[in-house]
C-alpha positions as semicolon CSV with decimal commas, in nm:
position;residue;x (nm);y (nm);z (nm)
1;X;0,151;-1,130;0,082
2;X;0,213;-0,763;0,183
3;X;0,313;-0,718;0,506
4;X;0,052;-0,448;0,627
5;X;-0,232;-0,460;0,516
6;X;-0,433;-0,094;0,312
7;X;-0,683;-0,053;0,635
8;X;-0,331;-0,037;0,886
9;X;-0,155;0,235;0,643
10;X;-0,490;0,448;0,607
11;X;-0,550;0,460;1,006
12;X;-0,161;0,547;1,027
13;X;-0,142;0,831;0,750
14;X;-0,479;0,955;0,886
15;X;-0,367;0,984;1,224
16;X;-0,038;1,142;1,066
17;X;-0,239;1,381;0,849
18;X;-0,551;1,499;1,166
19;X;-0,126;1,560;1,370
20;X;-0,194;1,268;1,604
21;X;0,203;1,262;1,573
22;X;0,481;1,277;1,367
23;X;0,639;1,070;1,128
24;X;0,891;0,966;1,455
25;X;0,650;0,942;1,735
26;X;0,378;0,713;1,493
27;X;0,691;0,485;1,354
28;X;0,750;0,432;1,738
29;X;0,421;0,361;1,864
30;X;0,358;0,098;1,596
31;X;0,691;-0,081;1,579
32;X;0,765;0,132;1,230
33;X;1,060;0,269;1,044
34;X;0,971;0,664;1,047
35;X;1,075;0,658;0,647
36;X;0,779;0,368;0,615
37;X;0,520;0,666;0,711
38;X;0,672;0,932;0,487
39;X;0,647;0,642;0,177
40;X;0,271;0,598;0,305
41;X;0,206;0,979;0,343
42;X;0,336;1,096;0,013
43;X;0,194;0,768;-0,166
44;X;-0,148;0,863;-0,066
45;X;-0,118;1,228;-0,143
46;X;-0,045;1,152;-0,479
47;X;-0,262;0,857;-0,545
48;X;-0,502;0,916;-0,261
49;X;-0,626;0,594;-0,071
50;X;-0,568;0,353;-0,376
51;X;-0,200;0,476;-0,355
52;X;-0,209;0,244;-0,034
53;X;-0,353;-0,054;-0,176
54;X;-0,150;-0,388;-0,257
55;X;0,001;-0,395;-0,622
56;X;-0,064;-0,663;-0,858
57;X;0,278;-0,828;-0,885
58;X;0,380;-0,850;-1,290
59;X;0,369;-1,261;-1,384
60;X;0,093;-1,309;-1,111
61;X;-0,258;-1,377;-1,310
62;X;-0,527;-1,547;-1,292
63;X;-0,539;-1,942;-1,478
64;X;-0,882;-1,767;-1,719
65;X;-0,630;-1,453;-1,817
66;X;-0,369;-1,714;-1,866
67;X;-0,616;-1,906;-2,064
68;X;-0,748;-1,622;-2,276
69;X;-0,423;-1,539;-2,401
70;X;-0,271;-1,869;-2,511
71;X;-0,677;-1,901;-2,705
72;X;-0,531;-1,549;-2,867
73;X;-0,274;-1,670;-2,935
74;X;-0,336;-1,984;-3,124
């Protein structure tokens, strides 16, 4: 489970990007390293809001993926 969820780090590199703050003053009014926010910022400015979103973790599928590969398999 990812600690903050994509809707928290949008609303936080938003208010980052309309200069509701800095890196500094948003990491301190939400409890946040500042270097969290500069990961966030540059993440979505590459990859734009899907850059934000959680990450399938490699080895974590689904039992019918599972499934269709050992019937591949065989």
């Amino acid at each position: 489970m990812t600690k903050y969820d994509e809707q928290f780090k949008l609303k936080i590199v938003r208010k980052y990007l309309a200069h509701k703050g800095g890196y500094r003053a948003l990491a301190d009014e939400h409890g946040l390293h500042h270097s969290v926010i500069v990961h966030w910022v540059n993440l979505h400015r590459l990859h734009g809001v899907s850059g934000l979103a959680k990450k399938q973790v490699p080895g974590k599928y689904d039992v019918e993926f599972r499934l269709s590969v050992l019937k591949c398999l065989w």
